[in-house]
C-alpha positions as CSV (number, residue, x, y, z in Angstrom):
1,X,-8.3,12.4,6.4
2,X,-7.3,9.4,8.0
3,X,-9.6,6.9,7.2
4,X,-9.0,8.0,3.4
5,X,-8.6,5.6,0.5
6,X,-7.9,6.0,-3.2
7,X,-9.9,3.2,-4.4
8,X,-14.1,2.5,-4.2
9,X,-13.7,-1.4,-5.7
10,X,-17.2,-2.0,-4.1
11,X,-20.0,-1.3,-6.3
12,X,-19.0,1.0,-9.7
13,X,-15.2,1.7,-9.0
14,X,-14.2,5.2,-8.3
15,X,-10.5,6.5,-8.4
16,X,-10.9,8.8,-5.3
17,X,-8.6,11.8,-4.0
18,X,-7.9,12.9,-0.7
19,X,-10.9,14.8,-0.2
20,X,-13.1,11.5,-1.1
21,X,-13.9,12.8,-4.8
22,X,-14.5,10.7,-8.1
23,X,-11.4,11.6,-10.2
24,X,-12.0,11.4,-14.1
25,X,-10.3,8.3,-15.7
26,X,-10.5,8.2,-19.6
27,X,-11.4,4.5,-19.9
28,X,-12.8,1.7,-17.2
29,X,-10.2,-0.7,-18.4
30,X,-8.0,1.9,-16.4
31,X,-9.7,1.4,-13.4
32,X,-10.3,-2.4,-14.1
33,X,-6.1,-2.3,-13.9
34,X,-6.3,-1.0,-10.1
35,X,-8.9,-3.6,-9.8
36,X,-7.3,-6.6,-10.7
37,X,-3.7,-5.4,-9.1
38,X,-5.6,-5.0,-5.9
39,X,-6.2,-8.8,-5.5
40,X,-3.3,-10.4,-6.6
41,X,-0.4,-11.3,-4.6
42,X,2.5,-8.9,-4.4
43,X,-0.3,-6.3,-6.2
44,X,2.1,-6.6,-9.3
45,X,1.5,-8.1,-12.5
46,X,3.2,-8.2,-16.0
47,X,2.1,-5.9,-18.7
48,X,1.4,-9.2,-20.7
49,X,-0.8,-10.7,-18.3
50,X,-3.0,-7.5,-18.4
51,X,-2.9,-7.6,-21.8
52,X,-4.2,-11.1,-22.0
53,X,-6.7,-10.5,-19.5
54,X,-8.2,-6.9,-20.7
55,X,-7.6,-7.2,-24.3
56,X,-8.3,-10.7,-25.1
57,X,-9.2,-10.8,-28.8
58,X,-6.4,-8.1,-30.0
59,X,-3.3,-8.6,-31.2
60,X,-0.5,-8.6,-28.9
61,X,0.8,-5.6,-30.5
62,X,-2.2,-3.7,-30.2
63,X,-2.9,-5.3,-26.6
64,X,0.6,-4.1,-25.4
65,X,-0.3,-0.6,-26.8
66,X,-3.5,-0.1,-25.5
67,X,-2.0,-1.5,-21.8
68,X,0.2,1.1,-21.9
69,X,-2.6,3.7,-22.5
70,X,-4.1,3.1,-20.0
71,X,-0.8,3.3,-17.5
72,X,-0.7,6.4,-18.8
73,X,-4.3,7.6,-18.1
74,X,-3.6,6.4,-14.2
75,X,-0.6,8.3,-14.1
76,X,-2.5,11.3,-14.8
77,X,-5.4,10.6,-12.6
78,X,-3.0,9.6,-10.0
79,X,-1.5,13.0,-10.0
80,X,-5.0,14.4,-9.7
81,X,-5.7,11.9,-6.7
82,X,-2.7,13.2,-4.4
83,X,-2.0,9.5,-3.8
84,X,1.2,8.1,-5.7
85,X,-0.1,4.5,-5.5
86,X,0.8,3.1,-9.1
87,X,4.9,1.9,-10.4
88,X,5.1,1.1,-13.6
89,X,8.3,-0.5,-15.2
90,X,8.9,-2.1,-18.9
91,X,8.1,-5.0,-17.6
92,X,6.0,-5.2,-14.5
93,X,2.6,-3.1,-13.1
94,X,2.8,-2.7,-9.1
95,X,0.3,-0.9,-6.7
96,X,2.4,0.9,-4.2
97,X,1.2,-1.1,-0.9
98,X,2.5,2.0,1.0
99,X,0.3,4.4,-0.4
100,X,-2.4,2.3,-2.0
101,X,-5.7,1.5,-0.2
102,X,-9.2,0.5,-0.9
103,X,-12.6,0.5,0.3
104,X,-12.4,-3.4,0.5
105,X,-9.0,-2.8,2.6
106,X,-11.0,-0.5,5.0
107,X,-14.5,-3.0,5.2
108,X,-12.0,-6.1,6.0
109,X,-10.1,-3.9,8.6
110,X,-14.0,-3.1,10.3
111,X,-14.8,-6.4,10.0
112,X,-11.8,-7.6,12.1
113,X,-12.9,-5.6,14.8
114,X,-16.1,-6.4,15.1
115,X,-18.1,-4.0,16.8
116,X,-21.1,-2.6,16.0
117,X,-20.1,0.6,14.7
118,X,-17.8,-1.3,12.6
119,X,-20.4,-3.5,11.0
120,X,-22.4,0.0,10.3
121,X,-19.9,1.3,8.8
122,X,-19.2,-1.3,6.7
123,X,-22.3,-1.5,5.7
124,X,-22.0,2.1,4.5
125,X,-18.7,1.0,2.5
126,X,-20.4,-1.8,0.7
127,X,-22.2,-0.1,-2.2
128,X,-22.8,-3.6,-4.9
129,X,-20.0,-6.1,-6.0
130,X,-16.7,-5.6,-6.0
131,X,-16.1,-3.9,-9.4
132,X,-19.7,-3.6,-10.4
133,X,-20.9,-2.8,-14.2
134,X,-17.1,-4.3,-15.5
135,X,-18.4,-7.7,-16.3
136,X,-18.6,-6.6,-20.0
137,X,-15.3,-5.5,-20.5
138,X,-13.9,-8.5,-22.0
139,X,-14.3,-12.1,-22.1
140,X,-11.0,-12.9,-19.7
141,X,-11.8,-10.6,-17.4
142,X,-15.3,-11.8,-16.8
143,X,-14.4,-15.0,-16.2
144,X,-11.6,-13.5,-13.2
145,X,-14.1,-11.3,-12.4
146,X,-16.8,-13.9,-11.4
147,X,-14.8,-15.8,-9.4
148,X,-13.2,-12.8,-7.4
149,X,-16.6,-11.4,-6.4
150,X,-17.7,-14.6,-4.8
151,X,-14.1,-14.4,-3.2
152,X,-14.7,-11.1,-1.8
153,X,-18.5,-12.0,-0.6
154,X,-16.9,-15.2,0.5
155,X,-13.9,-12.9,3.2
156,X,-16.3,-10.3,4.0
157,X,-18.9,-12.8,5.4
158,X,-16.1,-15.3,7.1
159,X,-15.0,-12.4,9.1
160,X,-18.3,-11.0,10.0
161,X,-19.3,-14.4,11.1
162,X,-16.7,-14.5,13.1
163,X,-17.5,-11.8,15.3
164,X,-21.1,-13.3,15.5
165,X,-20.7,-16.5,16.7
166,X,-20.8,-15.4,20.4
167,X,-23.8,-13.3,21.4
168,X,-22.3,-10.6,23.6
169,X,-25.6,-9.2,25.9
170,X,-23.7,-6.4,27.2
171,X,-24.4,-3.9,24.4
172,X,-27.8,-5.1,24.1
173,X,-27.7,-7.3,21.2
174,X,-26.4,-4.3,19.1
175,X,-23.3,-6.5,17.5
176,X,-25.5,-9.0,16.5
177,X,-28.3,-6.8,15.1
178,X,-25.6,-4.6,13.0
179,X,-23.7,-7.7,11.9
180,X,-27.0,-9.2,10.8
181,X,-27.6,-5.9,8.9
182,X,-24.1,-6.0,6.9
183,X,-24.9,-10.2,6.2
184,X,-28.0,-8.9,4.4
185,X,-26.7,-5.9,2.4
186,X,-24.0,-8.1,1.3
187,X,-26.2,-11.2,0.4
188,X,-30.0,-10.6,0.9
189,X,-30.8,-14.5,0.3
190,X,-28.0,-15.5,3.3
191,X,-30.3,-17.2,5.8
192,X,-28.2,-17.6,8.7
193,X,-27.7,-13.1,8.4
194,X,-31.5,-13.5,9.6
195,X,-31.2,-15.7,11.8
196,X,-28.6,-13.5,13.8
């Protein structure tokens, strides 16, 4: 499947396989680790800096332990996915850029086109926040958490405007009317979406 990704970030994050199936991971602190490598530069982070932001309140021991649990829960999903999108060293975490991809990857990749069908199909893609229900997970997190969700509200409707600030009459207004539609799912209280 081309169009095939490994990772639903939008709405309650799924580990996906090739086929587009939910694949079991033992803890959401697992998944929160795809989460937070998928929007940082390089997608790599230290084990310590997960630690700090997943397992706040534990002991660094204990933090470091449990960090590596859950590296080894993704491994074993991973295996199940068909995608080998996670490298994991002593030191360092990594998404594999190669073979990782997203659900927010795909929506910003429709959104740079522009077209109608790509607006409704991202509208499809965007099921709820990015990483939706995690916001409990721990106290560090959270706080990331909030400010990446307005970030990734923030990109998806920059490059959706962009596409509709020139009406195009050609296709009958049908740009426009599926942009609008993808403003609103996205932020039903965004004015200028019904404006368009």
């Amino acid at each position: 499947m081309a169009n095939a990704f490994c990772f639903a970030c939008l709405g309650r994050p799924l580990l996906l396989d090739k086929r587009q199936e939910p694949v079991a991971v033992k803890t959401r602190k697992a998944l929160a680790v795809i989460g937070y490598l998928s929007r940082i530069n390089n997608f790599s982070a230290t084990r310590e800096t997960i630690a700090d932001l997943l397992w706040s309140g534990t002991d660094r021991t204990k933090a470091m332990q449990s960090v590596r649990q859950a590296l080894r829960q993704l491994k074993t999903a991973e295996s199940t996915t068909g995608f080998d999108f996670l490298r994991a060293s002593p030191g360092l975490v990594q998404l594999d850029a190669a073979a990782f991809s997203s659900d927010l990857t795909q929506l910003m990749d429709l959104l740079n086109k522009g077209r109608a069908s790509d607006f409704r199909e991202a509208e499809d893609l965007w099921r709820g926040d990015f990483l939706s229900g995690f916001e409990e997970l721990d106290p560090e997190f959270a706080d990331w958490l909030v400010v990446e969700r307005e970030r990734v509200r923030s990109e998806a409707t920059t490059a959706a405007f962009r596409h509709l600030t020139h009406i195009n009459i050609d296709d009958g207004g049908a740009r426009v009317e599926a942009g609008g539609r993808f403003l609103l799912k996205v932020d039903p209280a965004l004015e200028s979406g019904t404006e368009s």
